[in-house]
N, C-alpha and C positions, 0 to 999 in steps of 0.2 A: 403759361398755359402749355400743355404738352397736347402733341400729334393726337395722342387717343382722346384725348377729352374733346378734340376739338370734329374726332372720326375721320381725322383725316391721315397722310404719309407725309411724314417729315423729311427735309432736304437733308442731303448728305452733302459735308464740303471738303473735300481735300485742299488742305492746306500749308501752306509751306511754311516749317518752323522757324528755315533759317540754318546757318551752319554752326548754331553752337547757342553762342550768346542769346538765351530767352529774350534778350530785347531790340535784338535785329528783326523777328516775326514784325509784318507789316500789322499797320496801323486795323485793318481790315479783320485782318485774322487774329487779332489781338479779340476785337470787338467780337467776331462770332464765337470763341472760346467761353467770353463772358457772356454767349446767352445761351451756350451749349448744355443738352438737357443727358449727354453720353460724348465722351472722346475717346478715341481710338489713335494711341500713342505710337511711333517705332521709337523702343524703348535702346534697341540695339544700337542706334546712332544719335535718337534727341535723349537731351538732357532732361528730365522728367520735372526739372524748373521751370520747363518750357508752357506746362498745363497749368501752373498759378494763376495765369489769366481766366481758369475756369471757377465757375460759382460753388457754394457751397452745395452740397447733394448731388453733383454731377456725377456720374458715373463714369472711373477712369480704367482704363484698361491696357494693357502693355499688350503690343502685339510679338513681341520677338519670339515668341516660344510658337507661335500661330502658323497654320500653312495658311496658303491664300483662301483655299472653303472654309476656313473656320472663319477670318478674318471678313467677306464677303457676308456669311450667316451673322455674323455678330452686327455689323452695320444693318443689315434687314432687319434684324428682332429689333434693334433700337431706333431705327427711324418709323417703325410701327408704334412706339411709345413717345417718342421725343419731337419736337418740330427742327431742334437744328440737333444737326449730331456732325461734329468732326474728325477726319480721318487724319491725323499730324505728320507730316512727312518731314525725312530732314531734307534742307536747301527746299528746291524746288520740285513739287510733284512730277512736273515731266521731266526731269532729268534723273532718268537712271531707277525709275522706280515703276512701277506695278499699276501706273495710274489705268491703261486701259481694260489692264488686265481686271480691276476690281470694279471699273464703270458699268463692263458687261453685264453683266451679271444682276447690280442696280436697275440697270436699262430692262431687263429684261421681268425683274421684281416690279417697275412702272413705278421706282423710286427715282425724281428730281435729282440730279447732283451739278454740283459746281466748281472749279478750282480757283483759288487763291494763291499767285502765285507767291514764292520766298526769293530769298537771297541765296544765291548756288557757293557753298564752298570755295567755288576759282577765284569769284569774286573776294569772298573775304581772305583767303591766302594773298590775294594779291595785295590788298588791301591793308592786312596786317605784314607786311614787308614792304609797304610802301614804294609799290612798284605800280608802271602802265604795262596794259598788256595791248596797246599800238601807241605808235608813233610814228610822225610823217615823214616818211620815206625811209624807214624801217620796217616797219610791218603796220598794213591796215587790218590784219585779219586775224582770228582766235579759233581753233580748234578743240572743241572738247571732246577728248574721248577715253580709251581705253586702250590695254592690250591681253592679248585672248591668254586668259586661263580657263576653266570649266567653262564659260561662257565663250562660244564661238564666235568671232569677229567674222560679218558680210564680206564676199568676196572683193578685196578691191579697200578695202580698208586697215588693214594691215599700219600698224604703226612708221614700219621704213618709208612705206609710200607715201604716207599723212606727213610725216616728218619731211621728206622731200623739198617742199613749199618752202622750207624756212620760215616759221610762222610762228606766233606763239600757239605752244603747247599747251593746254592743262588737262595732265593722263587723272585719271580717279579711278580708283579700285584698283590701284595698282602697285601699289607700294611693295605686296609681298615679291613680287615679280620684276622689282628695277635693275634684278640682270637682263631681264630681256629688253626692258627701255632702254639700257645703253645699248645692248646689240644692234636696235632696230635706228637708235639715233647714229651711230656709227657708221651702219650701211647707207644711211641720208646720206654720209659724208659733214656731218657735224663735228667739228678737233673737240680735240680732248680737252683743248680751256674754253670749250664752249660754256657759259654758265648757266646753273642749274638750282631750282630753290624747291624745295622742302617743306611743304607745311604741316603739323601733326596738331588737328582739332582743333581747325580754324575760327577766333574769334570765341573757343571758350575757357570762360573765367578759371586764371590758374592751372592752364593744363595743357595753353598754347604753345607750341616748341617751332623756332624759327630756324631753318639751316641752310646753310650758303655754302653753295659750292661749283664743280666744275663736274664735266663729263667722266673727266679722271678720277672725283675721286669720292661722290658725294654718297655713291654706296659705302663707302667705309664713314663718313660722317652720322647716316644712318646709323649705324651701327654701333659707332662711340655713343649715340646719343640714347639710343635705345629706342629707334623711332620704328617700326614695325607693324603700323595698324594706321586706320583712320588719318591718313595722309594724303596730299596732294603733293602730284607732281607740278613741277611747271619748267618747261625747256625754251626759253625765247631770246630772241635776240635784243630784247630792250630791257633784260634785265640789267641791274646796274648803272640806266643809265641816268640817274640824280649825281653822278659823279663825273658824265663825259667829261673831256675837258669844251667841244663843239655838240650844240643839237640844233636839229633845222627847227624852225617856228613853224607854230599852226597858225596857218594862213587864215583860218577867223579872227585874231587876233592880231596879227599884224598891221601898224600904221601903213604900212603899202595897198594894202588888201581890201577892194571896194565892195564892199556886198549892199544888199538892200535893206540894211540898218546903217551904216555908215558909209562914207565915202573915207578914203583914202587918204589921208592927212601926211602923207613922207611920198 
């Protein structure tokens, strides 16, 4: 049954595709695709495999050629015909994307919307390298962010000062710009065998590039590999480490360790 038939306005849902892999999309968003009566795709970063979960006759539409009014207009004309209609994001709608920017404006047409959250890129870069991004008493904590190109960076964010921490890193949108990620990790005081990974279209089938390197030298592995787009950075100090030769234990887990499921056995 569609919105008009029923005279009413149909819900808009931002949804999160995922970093690639059409079958990382949660369980949820998988489901609203199949009763979606319009999708509104970023064609520019999701895999257009990603919309298969949608029914036959649905109306699919790529946004990449779209400014945000057009994109904004196009979700109002379809949730005036449709009852679900969704808006495919890649990874996660609020990370890095246009989500309030496009709510407004719903809000203001007194169109319903809701987000579905996805799986962020960091995640699966790390994921596909078989890496943690904490460990105890190495780093509890994770960073996501960026470094300013056209897009200006808030005062006081600056990548040298984020880097500071020692923390894990995961820079995004910034690939074309890892001169300046090393300059900014430098100024931290980060050495040159700091290590350094590389993910180029995390998690999609046949197109994923893994690369390993150091402060020293992983712009030029970039560059052998032809890696220049659609990449995650990641700068932390627990890369690596499935090889220490010492790692301390997570104290949920340790027979020492009494919590309120178990008592302490060693």
């Amino acid at each position: 049954m569609t919105a008009a038939s029923m005279g009413t306005t149909g819900k808009v849902w931002f949804v999160g595709a995922g970093p690639g892999d059409p079958e990382l999309i949660t369980v949820k968003g998988q489901k609203l695709l199949a009763q979606a009566g319009a999708v509104l795709f970023a064609g520019s970063l999701v895999d257009r495999a990603a919309t298969m979960w949608a029914p036959d006759g649905c109306t699919i539409r790529d946004s990449k050629d779209m400014t945000l009014e057009e994109m904004t207009a196009w979700l109002i004309e379809q949730a005036a015909k449709h009852a679900v209609v969704v808006r495919l994001q890649t990874g996660d709608p609020g990370l890095y994307g246009a989500l309030i920017e496009m709510a407004r404006p719903l809000v203001d047409a007194g169109i319903e919307w809701a987000v579905v959250p996805g799986v962020s890129s960091a995640m699966a870069s790390m994921a596909a390298a078989g890496e943690s991004m904490t460990l105890p008493e190495v780093t509890q904590t994770v960073i996501l962010t960026r470094v300013e190109g056209r897009t200006p960076m808030p005062e006081g964010e600056d990548l040298a000062s984020l880097a500071a921490h020692r923390t894990t890193i995961c820079i995004f949108l910034s690939i074309t710009l890892l001169h300046k990620v090393e300059t900014a990790l430098r100024a931290a005081g980060w050495p040159e065998d700091a290590p350094m990974l590389v993910v180029h279209k995390a998690s999609w089938p046949g197109e994923q590039k893994i690369l390993r390197g150091t402060l020293a030298d992983i712009k030029a592995r970039c560059r052998e590999a032809g890696v220049a787009s659609q990449a995650m950075i990641v700068a932390s100090p627990t890369l690596g480490a499935l090889h220490w030769e010492t790692l301390v234990r997570s104290k949920l887990y340790d027979p020492t360790f009494t919590h309120r499921f178990r008592k302490a056995s060693a």
